[in-house]
MARFI-722914 format. One record per residue (C-alpha): x, y, z. Coordinates in steps of 0.001 Angstrom, whole numbers, plus 500000, padded with zeros to 6 digits. Layout:
! MARFI-722914
+--------+--------+--------+
!      u !      v !      w !
+--------+--------+--------+
!      X !      Y !      Z !
...
+--------+--------+--------+
END
This chain:
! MARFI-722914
+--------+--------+--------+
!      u !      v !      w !
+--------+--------+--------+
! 500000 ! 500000 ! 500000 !
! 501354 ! 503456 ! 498956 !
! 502240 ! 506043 ! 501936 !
! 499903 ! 508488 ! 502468 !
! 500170 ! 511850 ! 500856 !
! 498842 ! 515266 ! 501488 !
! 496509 ! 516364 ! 499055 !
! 494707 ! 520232 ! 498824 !
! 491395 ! 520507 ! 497469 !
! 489064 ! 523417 ! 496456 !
! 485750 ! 522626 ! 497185 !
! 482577 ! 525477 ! 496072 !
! 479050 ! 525663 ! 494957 !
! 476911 ! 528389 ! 494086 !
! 472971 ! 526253 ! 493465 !
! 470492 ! 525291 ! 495844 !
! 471285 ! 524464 ! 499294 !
! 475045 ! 525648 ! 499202 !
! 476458 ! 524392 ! 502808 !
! 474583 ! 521148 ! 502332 !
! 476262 ! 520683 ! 499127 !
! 479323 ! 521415 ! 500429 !
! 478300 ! 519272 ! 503798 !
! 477691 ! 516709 ! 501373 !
! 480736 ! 516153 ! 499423 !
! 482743 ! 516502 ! 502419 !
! 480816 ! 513458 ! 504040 !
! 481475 ! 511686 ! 500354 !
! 485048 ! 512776 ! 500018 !
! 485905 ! 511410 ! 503983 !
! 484437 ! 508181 ! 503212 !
! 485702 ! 507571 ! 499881 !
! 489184 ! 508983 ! 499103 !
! 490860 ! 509760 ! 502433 !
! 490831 ! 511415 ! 505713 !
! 490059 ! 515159 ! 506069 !
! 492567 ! 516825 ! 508689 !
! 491536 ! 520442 ! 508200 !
! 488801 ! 522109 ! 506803 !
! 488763 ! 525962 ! 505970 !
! 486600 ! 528394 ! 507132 !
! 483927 ! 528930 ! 504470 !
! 483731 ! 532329 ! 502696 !
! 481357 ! 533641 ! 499974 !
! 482982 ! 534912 ! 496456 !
! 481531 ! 536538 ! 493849 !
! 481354 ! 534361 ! 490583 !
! 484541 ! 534408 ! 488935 !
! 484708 ! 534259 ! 485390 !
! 481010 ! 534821 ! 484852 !
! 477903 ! 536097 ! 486153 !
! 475631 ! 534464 ! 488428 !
! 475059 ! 533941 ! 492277 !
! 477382 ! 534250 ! 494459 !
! 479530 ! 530586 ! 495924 !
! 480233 ! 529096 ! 498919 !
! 483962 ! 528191 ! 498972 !
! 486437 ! 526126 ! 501288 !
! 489575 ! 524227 ! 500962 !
! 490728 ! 521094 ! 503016 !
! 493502 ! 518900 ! 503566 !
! 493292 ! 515647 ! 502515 !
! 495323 ! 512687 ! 503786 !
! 494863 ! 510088 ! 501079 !
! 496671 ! 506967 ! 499922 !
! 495134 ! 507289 ! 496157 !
! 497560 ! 508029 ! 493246 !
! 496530 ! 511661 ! 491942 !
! 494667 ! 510019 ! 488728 !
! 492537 ! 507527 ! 491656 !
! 491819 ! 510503 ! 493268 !
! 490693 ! 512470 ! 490517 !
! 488228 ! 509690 ! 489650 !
! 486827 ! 509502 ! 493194 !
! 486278 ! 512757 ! 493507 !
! 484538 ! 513175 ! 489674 !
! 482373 ! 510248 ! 490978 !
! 481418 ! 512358 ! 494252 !
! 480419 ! 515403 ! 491680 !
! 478825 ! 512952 ! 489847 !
! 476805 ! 511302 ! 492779 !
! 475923 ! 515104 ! 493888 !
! 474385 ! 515993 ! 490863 !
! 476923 ! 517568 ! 488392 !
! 477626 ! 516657 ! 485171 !
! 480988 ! 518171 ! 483933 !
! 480404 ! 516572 ! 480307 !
! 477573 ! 519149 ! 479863 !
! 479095 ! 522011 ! 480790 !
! 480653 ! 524923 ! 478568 !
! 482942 ! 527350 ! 480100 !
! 482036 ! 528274 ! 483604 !
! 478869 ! 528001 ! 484793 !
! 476935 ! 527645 ! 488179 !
! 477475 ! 524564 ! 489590 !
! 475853 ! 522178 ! 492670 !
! 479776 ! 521103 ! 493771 !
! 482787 ! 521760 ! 492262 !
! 486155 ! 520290 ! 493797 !
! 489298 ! 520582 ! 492326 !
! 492909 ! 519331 ! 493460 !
! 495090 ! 522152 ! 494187 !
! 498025 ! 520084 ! 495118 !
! 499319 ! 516444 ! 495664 !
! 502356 ! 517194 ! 498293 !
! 505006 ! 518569 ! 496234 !
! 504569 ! 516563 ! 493443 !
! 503676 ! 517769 ! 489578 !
! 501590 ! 516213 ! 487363 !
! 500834 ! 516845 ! 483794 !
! 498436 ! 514514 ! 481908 !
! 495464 ! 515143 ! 479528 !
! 492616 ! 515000 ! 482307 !
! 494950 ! 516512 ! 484936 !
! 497724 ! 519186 ! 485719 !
! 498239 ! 519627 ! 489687 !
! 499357 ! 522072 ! 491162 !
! 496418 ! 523402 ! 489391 !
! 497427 ! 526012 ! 487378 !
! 494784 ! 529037 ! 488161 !
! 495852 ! 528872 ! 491936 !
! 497695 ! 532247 ! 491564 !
! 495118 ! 533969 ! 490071 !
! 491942 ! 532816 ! 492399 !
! 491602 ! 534971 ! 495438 !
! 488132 ! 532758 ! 496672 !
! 491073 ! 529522 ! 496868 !
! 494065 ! 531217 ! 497967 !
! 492360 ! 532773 ! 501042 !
! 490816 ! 529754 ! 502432 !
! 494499 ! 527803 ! 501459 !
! 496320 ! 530274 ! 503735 !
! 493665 ! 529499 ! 506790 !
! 494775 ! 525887 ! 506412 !
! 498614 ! 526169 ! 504672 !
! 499665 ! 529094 ! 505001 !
! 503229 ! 528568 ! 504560 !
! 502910 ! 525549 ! 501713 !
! 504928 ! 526340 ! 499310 !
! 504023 ! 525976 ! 495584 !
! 506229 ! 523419 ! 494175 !
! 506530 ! 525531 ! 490815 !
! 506604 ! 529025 ! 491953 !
! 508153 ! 528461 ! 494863 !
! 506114 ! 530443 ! 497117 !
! 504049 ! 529671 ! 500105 !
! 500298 ! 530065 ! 499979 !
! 500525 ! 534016 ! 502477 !
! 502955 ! 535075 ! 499462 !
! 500494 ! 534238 ! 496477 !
! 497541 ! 535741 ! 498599 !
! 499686 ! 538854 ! 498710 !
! 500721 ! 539381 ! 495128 !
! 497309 ! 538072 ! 493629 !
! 495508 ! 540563 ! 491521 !
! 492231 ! 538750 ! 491763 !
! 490003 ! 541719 ! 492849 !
! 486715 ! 539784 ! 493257 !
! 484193 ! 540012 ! 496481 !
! 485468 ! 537472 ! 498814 !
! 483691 ! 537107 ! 502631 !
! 484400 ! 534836 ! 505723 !
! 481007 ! 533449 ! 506887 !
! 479859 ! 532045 ! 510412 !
! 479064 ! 528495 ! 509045 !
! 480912 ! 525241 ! 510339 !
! 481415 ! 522157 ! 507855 !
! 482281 ! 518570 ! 509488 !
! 484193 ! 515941 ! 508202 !
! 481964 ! 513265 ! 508644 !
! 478327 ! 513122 ! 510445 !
! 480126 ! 512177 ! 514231 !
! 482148 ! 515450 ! 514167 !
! 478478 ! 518055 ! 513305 !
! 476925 ! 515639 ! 516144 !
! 479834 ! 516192 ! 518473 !
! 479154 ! 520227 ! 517616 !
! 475793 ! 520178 ! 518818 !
! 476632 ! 518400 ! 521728 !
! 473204 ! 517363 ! 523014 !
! 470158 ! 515920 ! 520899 !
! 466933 ! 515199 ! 521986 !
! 464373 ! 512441 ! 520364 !
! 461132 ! 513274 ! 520816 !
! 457699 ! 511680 ! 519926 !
! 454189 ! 510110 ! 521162 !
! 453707 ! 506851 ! 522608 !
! 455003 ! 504034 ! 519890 !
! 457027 ! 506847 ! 517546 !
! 460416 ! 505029 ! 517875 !
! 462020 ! 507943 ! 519883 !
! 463836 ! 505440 ! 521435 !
! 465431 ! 503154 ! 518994 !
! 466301 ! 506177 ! 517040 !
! 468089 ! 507719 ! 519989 !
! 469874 ! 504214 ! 520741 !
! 470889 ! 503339 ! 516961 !
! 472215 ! 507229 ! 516906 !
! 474510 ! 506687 ! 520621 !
! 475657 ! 503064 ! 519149 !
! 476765 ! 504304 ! 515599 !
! 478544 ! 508134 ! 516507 !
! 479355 ! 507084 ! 520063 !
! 477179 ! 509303 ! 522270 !
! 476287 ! 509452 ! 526024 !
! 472665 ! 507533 ! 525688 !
! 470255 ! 509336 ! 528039 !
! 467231 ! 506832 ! 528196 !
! 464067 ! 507958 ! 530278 !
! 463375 ! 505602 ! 533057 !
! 459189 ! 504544 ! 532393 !
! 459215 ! 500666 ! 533184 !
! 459647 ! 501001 ! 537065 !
! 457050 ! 503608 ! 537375 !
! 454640 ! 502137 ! 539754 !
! 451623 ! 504021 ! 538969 !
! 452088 ! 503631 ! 535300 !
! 449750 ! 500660 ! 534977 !
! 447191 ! 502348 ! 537552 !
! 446845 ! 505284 ! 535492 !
! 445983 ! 503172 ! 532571 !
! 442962 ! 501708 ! 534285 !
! 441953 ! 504605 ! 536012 !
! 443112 ! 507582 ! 534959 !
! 441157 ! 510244 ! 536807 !
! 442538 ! 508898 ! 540017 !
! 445999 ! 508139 ! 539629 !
! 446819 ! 511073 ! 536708 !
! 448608 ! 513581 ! 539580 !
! 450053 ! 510640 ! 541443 !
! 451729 ! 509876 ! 538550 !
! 452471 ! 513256 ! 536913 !
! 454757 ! 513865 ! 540227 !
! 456420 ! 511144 ! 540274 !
! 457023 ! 511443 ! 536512 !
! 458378 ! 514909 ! 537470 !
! 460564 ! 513847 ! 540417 !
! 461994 ! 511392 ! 538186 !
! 462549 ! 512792 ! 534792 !
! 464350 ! 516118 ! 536833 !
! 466179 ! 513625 ! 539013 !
! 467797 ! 511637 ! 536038 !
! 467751 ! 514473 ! 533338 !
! 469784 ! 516272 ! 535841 !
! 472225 ! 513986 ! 537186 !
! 472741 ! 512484 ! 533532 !
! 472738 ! 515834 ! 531581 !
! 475274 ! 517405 ! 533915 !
! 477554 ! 514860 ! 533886 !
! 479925 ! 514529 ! 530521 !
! 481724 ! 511070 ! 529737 !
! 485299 ! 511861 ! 528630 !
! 484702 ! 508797 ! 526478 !
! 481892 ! 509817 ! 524316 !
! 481674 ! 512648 ! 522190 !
! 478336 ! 513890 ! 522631 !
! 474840 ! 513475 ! 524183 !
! 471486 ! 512139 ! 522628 !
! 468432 ! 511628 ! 525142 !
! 464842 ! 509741 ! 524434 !
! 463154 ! 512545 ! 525982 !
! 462991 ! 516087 ! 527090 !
! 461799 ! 517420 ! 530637 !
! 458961 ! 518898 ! 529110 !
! 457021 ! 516369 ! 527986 !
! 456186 ! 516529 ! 531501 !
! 453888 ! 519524 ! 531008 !
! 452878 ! 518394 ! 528150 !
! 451059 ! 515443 ! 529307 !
! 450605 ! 516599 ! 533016 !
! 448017 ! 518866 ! 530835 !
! 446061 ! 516551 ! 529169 !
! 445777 ! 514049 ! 532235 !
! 445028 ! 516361 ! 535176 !
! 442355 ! 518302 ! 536378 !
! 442424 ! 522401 ! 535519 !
! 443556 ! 523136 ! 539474 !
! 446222 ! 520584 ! 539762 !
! 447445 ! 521405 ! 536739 !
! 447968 ! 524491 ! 538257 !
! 449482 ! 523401 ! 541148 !
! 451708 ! 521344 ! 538564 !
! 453050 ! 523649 ! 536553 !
! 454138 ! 526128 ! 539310 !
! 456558 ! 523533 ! 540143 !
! 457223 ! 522631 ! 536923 !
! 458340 ! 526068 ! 535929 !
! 460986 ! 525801 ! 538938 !
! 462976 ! 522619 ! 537857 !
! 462539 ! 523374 ! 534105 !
! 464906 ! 526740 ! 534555 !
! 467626 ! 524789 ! 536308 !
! 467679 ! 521338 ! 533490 !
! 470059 ! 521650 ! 530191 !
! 468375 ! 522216 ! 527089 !
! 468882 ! 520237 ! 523922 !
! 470683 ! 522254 ! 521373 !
! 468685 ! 520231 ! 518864 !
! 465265 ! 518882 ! 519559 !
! 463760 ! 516389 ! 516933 !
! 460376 ! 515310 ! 517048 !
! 458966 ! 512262 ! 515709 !
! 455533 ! 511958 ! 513622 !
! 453544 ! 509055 ! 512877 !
! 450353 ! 508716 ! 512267 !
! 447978 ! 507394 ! 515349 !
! 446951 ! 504112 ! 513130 !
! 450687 ! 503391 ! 512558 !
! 451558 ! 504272 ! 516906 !
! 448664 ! 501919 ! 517602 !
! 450073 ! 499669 ! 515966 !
! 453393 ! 499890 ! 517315 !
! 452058 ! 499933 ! 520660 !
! 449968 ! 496625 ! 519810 !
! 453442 ! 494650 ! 518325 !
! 455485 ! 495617 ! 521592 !
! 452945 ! 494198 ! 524017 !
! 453186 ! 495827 ! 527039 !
! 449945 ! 494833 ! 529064 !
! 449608 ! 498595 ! 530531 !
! 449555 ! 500205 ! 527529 !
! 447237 ! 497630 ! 525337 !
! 444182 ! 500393 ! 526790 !
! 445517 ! 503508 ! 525470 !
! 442874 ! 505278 ! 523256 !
! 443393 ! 507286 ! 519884 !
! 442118 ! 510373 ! 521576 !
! 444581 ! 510218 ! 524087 !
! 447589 ! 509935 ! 521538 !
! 446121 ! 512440 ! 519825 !
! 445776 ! 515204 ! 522688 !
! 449466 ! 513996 ! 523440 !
! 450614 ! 514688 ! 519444 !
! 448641 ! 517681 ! 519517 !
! 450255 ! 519401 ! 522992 !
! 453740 ! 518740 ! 521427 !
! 452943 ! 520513 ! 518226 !
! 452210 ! 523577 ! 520306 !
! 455087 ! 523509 ! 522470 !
! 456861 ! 523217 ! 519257 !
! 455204 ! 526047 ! 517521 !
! 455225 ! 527975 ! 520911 !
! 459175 ! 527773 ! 521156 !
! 460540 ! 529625 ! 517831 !
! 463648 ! 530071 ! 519991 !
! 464199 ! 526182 ! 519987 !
! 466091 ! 524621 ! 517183 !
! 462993 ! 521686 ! 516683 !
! 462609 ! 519775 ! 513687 !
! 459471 ! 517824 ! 513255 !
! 460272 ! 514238 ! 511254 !
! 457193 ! 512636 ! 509757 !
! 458295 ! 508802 ! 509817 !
! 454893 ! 507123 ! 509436 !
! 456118 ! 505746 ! 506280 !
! 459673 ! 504983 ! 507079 !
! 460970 ! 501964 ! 509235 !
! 464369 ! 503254 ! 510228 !
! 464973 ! 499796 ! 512303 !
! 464880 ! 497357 ! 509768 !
! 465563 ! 499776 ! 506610 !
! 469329 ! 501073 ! 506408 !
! 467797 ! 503525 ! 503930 !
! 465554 ! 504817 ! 506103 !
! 467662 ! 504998 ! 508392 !
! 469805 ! 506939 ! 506558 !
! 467104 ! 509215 ! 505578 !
! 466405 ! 510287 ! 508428 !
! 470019 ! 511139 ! 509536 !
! 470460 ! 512821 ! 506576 !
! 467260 ! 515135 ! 507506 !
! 468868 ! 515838 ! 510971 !
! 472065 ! 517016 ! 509444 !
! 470701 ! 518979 ! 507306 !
! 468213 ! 520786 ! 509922 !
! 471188 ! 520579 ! 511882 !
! 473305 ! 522587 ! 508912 !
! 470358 ! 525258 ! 507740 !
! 469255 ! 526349 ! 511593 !
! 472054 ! 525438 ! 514254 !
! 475411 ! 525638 ! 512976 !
+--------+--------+--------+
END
C-alpha cells in the first residue's frame, strides 16, 4: 500500500442548498478517498469568470493513499453522485459542487485529464484565502512560494467574505458540535430506537428515560382520573432527578449526548391528564425545575400517524399500555405541536416517519440522519 500523501482541494458551489452541498461532498470525500485533517473556514465569492450567484467556497487537507489520477476519479464520481455533470458544461457556469485538486504534496503532474498544482491557483483569490487558513506557509512546488505570498501578490480583485458556518468531516464530528440531541415523539414513535441506533453508531452518552419502574404507570391506565397527579409527580421527580444527574455529567469517552426525551414532555402530558387546578398546582413547580435542566441544542420530534403508533404499541405488548385510546395519543401529538410552535427560539425539527421503518431499513435509516444534518446545517450551525 502506497504512503499516504497530502493532498489540497478546492471545494465550492453556488445552486440550491450551498452548505449542504458542500456538507455533502465533504461526508462523500471522507468516506471515499481519504481522511480530512483540516477544513477551511467557508467564505462567499463573487462568481469568477462569469455572472451568476454568488459561491460558497472552502479548501481542506486531505490525507489520502490514492495516486493523483485515483483521486481524481473519486472525487469526479462524488460530483457525479451530487448531481453535476461536467460533460455538459461549457465554460464556467453555476454549479451544485465543484472540487478541484490544488496540490498532491510537492509533486507535479501533467496529463490530459489533469495538471496539479492546478494552474489558476495564483490567480483565484476565493482559493488562495481559504488555502492560507489551512497552509499558510505551503509552498508551491513551481513558483516556489508559500500560499501568504500568492495571497499577497494576487491581483484577483473579486468580492470574497468569511462566513459564520461550520462544515464537518463526517456526520460524528456536526453531532459532536451540537453536543446534546433530543428524540422526541408520542407513545410508539420510535424515539427510542432512534436515539439508541444514533449513541451506538457516533458514540454518544445515551440518556434513556426511566418509564418501566414507574409504579403508577399501569394504575393510570385503568383509572386515569385517580391516579393522573400521582403519577404526573412522580414522573416529574423522576425525569428532573435523572435528566439532571445524567445531563450534567459529561463522559470523557463519548463525544456527545442524545436523550429519548425532554423534561417537558412533563407539562405536556401533566396537561392533558390532570384536572384544571392541579394542573395548576403542577406547573408552578414545573416552571421551577425546568429553569435549572440543560436544554437540547437540537430537539427532533417524531411523527407518525395514530393508526401506525397503535400499531406499534399493539406489536410491543406491554399489558399497561394495550388500553391507550386514539384520543389520548392524539391530545398527546397535539400538545407537542404547540410547544413546538410555541418555542421559535428552539432549534425543533418535526420528522414525519409514518412511512419509514428506520429499524429494519438502512435507507431509512439513513434518511432520516440525513434530515437531521441537514436541519442541523440550515438552523444550528
Amino acid at each position: 500500500m502506497a504512503d499516504p500523501k497530502t493532498a489540497y482541494l478546492s471545494l465550492g458551489s453556488n445552486l440550491g442548498s450551498k452548505p449542504i452541498h458542500l456538507q455533502d461532498a465533504l461526508f462523500a470525500i471522507q468516506e471515499r478517498a481519504g481522511d480530512i485533517k483540516r477544513i477551511s473556514p467557508v467564505y462567499q465569492s463573487s462568481s469568477w469568470g462569469f455572472e451568476a450567484e454568488d459561491f460558497l467556497n472552502i479548501c481542506v487537507a486531505l490525507e489520502t493513499r490514492k495516486d493523483p489520477q485515483e483521486l481524481l476519479q473519486t472525487i469526479l464520481g462524488i460530483e457525479r453522485s451530487l448531481g453535476r455533470l461536467r460533460l455538459q458544461e461549457d465554460g464556467y457556469e453555476p454549479r451544485i459542487i465543484d472540487i478541484d485538486i490544488l496540490y498532491y504534496g510537492r509533486e507535479t503532474v501533467v496529463s490530459e485529464n489533469l495538471i496539479v498544482p492546478h494552474p489558476e491557483i495564483p490567480f483565484r483569490r476565493f482559493v488562495l484565502r481559504p488555502l492560507a487558513d489551512i497552509a499558510p506557509q505551503f509552498y508551491h512546488p513551481v513558483l516556489n512560494k508559500d500560499s501568504r505570498n500568492l495571497l499577497q501578490e494576487c491581483r484577483d480583485t473579486g468580492k470574497i467574505e468569511k462566513t459564520g458556518l461550520h462544515l464537518f468531516k463526517d456526520r460524528q464530528q456536526l453531532f459532536s458540535h451540537l453536543g446534546f440531541i433530543a428524540i422526541e415523539g408520542n407513545i410508539g414513535a420510535g424515539k427510542t430506537t432512534l436515539a439508541t441506533k444514533i449513541a451506538e453508531d457516533y458514540n454518544a452518552k445515551l440518556v434513556l428515560e426511566r418509564f418501566a419502574d414507574n409504579p403508577f404507570l399501569p394504575k393510570f391506565y385503568d383509572d386515569q382520573g385517580r391516579y393522573a397527579f400521582p403519577l404526573e409527580m412522580s414522573f416529574l421527580a423522576d425525569r428532573y432527578q435523572q435528566f439532571t444527574d445524567d445531563t450534567s455529567q459529561y463522559d470523557l469517552f463519548k463525544n456527545f449526548m442524545v436523550s429519548d426525551y425532554d423534561i417537558y414532555k412533563s407539562l405536556i402530558f401533566a396537561q392533558i391528564t390532570l384536572q384544571e387546578e392541579e394542573f395548576g398546582l403542577y406547573r408552578k413547580l414545573f416552571n421551577l425545575m425546568y429553569k435549572e435542566v440543560k436544554k437540547p441544542i437540537l430537539y427532533v420530534y417524531l411523527y407518525q400517524t395514530t393508526p401506525r403508533l397503535m400499531e406499534n404499541i399493539r406489536r410491543r405488548g406491554r399489558d399497561y399500555e394495550q388500553n391507550i385510546s386514539t384520543s389520548y395519543l392524539e391530545k398527546i401529538n397535539q400538545g407537542y405541536l404547540d410547544f413546538i410552535r410555541s418555542s421559535p427560539g428552539q432549534n425543533s425539527l418535526v420528522l414525519d416517519v409514518s412511512e419509514l421503518d428506520f429499524i429494519a431499513s438502512p435507507a431509512d435509516y439513513e434518511m432520516v440522519l440525513n434530515r437531521i444534518q441537514n436541519f442541523a446545517l440550515e438552523k444550528v450551525i
